[in-house]
N, C-alpha and C positions, 0 to 999 in steps of 0.2 A: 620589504616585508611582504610576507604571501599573501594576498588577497582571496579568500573566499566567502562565496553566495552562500545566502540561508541555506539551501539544502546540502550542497558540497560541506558544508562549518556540520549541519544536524548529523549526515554520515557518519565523519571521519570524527566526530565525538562518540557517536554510538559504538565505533569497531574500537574507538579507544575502552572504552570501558565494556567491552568482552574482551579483549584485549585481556584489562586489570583483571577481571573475573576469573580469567585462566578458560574461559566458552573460544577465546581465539587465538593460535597459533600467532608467534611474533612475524614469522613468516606471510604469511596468511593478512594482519592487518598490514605489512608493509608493501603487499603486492597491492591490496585494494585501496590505501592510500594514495600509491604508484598511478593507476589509473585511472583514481579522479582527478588527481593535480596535473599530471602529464609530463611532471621531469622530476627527476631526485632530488633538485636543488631544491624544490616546492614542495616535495614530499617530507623534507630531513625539515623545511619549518613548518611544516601545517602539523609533524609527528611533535616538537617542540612546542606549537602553540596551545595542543592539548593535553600539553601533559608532561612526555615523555621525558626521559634522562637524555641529557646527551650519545649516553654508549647504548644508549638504544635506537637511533635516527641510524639512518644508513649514509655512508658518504655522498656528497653533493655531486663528484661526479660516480659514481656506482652505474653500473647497466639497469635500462628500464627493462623490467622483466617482459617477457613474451607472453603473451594470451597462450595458454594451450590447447592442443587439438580436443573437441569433442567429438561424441557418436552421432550428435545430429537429432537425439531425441529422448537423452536424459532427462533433464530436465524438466518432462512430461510426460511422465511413465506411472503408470496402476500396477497391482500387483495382477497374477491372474484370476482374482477374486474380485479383482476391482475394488480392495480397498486401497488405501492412502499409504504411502511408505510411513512410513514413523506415526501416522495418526494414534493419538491415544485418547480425544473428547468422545464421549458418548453421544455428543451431536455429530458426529463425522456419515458425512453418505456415500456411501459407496458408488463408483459408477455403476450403473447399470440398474442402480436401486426402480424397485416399480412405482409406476407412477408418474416417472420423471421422463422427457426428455432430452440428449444430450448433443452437441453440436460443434464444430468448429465452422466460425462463420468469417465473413469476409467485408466489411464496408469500406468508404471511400473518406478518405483526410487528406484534405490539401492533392490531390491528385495521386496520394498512395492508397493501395491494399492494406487494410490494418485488417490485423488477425485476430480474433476473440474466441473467448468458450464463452455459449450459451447452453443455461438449461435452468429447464423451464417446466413447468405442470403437463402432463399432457394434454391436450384437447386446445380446440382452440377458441374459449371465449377470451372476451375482451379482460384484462386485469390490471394489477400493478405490477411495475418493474423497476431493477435494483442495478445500477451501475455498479461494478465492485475493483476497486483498485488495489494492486498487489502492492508487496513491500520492496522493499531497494533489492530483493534475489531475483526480480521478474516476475512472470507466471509459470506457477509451481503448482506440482498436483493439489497444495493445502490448497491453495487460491481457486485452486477448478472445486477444490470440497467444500468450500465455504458458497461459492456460487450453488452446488447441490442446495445445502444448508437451506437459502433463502430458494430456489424452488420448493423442495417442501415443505415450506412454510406462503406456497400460494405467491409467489413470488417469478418473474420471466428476467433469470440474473445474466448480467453480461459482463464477462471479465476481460478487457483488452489487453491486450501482450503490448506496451508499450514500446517492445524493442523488436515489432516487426520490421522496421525498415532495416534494422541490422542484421536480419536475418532471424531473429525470434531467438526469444530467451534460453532455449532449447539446443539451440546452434553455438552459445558461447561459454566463454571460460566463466564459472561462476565467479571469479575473484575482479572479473571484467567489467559482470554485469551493473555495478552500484555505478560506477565510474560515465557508463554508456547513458545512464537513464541521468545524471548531473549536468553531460554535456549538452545533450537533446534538448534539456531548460524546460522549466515545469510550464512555459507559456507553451510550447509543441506537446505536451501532455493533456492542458486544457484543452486544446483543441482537437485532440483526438477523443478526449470526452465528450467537447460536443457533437461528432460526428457519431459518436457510439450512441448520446440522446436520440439525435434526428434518426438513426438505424432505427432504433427500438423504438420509437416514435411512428415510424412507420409501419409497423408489422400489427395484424391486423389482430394478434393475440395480444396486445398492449393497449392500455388506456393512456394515450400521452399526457393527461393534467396528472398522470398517477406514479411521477417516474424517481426515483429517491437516489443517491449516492454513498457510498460507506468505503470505507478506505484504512490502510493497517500501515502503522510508524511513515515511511518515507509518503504512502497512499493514503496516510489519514494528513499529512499536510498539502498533496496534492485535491483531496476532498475538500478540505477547509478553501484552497486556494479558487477549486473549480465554485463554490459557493459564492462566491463572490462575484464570477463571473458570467454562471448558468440560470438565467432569471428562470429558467421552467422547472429546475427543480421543487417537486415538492418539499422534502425532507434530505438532510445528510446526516451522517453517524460518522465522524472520525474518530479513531482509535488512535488516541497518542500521538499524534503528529502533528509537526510545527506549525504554531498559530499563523494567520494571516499576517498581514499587515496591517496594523491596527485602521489605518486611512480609506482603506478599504472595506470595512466593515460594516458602513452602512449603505453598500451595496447589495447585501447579500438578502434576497426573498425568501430563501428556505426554511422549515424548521428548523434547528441546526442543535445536534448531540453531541458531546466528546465525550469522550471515554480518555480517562485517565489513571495512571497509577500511583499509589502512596510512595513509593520509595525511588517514582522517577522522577526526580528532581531537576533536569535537565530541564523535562517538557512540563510536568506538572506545578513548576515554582515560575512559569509564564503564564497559568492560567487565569490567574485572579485581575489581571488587568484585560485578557479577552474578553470574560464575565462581564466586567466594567463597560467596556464597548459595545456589548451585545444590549445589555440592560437598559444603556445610555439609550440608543437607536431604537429601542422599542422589536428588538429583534424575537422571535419566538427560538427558549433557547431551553437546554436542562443539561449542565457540566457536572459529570458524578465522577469523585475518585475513589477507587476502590483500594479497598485496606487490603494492605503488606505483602503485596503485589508489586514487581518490578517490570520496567518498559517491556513489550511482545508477551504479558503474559496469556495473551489469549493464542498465538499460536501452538496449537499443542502438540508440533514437529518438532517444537525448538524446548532452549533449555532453561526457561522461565516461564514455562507454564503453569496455570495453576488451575485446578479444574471447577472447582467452586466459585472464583472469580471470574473466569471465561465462561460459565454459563449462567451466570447472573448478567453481566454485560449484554453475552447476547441476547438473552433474556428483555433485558430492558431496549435493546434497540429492535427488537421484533416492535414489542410495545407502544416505540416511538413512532414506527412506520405506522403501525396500526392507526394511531392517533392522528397522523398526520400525513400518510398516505394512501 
C-alpha cells in the first residue's frame, strides 16, 4: 500500500478535487501526482486511494512523464504595467506602485543562497515585518502581490522561493513544482523560514519582537507547522492549511489565525479539534470560517475566488497583525 506524509496525502487530495471540478486536466493531475509519488506504480494507488476509478489510474508500468523545458522566467513575470497576470482583487499592487520598495534578495540556510522577494515601505525606520509563504505552485507573481499587499499596509514583507536550491520556481515544469517542494520535507522549509526570520531580523528597517508569518493552502500548513517551531514569532495568519500536529501545539508562542472555508471540508472539518488544542494550552487564537467559499478562495489568480470573502479575510488578518504585531 502507498504510503504518503501529511503534505504529499493534503496535495494529491487537492488536484483530486480540481480534478472532480473540471479547474484540472486528467492529464495535468496525473503528471503532478507522477511527481510527488516518483513511480506509476505509486501514482495509479495514491490516484485510487483518493478517489479515482480504476480507468482512470494510469498503468503501473506506464513512462514517468518528463519535466518540460522552461524559459527560465515565467514563472515570475509582470505585465509592462506591472500589474499581476490574472490579478482581479481590488487589493492587488502593482509593481512599481509608489511608496513601495521592491527587491530580490539573497540570504543564507544551512550553507545555501535562498532567494526571496522583498518589499517593503520606503524609508528606513524601524517597523514590522511579515514572512509570506507561497502555495504548492512556488513563487508566483500573486505571491510577490500579496508581499506588495502587506507593504502597504506598513508592513517589510519577505516571500522565500522555497525551490531555490532547484534552481527557482521560475526555472521548472509547473506540474513538477508541487512534487519538489513534498520531497524537500516541510522540516527544510522551517528552516529556511528561520533563516528568512534571522534576515529580516537583522535589517535595520525591522523591529525583530515585530515579525509575523502568513501562509496560503500547502503555506498556510507550513505556517501552522513554522508556529510551532519559531518561538520569535509574534503572530501567524494561515489560510486553510493543514493543521499541526496536534502534540505539538503547546509549543507554539505566537498569536495564531486561520482562515478557513465553508465548503472546504477537507481542511475545515479538522479544525474543531485544533481549536480544542489551541483553547486547552492557553494559546492566543481566533479560527474564522468564511461562508460559501471554497479552498484558495482568496487567491484571486485562481478559479475559486471570491472577492468579498478575500477581502474580509484579509481584512481580518491585517487586523490581527495589528493587535498582535
Amino acid at each position: 500500500m502507498v504510503q504518503l506524509g501529511k503534505f504529499e496525502k493534503y496535495l494529491i487530495e487537492e488536484f483530486f478535487d480540481d480534478y472532480r471540478a473540471g479547474d484540472m486536466t486528467h492529464r495535468t493531475f496525473t503528471r503532478r501526482v507522477a511527481f510527488i509519488t516518483g513511480s506509476m506504480a505509486a501514482t495509479s494507488a495514491a490516484m485510487l486511494l483518493v478517489g479515482c476509478t480504476p480507468e482512470e489510474v494510469p498503468g503501473r508500468t506506464d513512462p514517468m512523464p518528463t519535466p518540460a523545458p522552461t524559459s527560465g522566467a515565467a514563472g515570475n513575470t509582470t505585465s509592462a504595467s506591472g500589474a499581476v497576470p490574472g490579478a482581479r482583487s481590488p487589493l492587488s499592487v502593482p509593481e512599481g506602485a509608489g511608496g513601495l520598495t521592491t527587491s530580490t534578495v539573497t540570504f543564507p540556510s544551512s550553507g545555501t543562497g535562498i532567494s526571496g522577494y522583498l518589499a517593503r515601505p520606503d524609508g528606513a525606520a524601524s517597523g514590522p515585518a511579515v514572512l509570506v509563504c507561497h502555495e504548492n505552485r512556488g513563487l508566483t507573481p500573486h505571491i510577490q502581490d500579496v508581499a506588495r499587499r502587506f507593504a502597504l499596509a506598513g508592513y517589510s514583507a519577505l516571500a522565500p522561493d522555497l525551490l531555490s536550491r532547484e534552481g527557482g520556481t521560475a526555472s521548472m515544469d509547473a506540474d513538477a513544482v508541487p512534487g519538489a517542494l513534498t520531497r524537500a520535507g516541510a522540516q527544510r522549509h522551517v528552516a529556511d523560514f528561520a533563516a528568512a526570520f534571522d534576515y529580516l531580523a537583522s535589517q535595520d528597517f525591522v523591529d525583530p519582537a515585530r515579525i509575523a508569518m502568513n501562509g496560503y493552502c500547502f503555506g498556510g500548513g507550513i505556517t501552522w507547522q513554522a508556529s510551532t517551531e519559531l518561538a520569535g514569532l509574534a503572530a501567524t495568519a494561515a489560510f486553510y492549511g493543514p493543521a499541526p500536529d496536534l502534540n505539538k501545539v503547546p509549543a507554539i508562542k505566537a498569536a495564531v489565525f486561520g482562515v478557513y472555508a465553508e465548503r472546504d471540508q477537507r481542511i475545515t472539518g479538522a479544525m474543531p479539534s485544533l481549536k480544542d488544542a489551541l483553547a486547552a494550552n492557553n494559546i492566543t487564537h481566533q479560527l474564522t470560517v468564511y461562508p460559501g467559499v471554497d479552498h484558495a478562495f482568496h487567491n484571486d489568480t485562481g478559479q475559486r475566488y471570491n472577492e468579498a470573502q478575500a477581502t474580509a479575510a484579509w481584512n481580518d488578518t491585517l487586523a490581527w497583525f495589528q493587535q498582535h504585531v
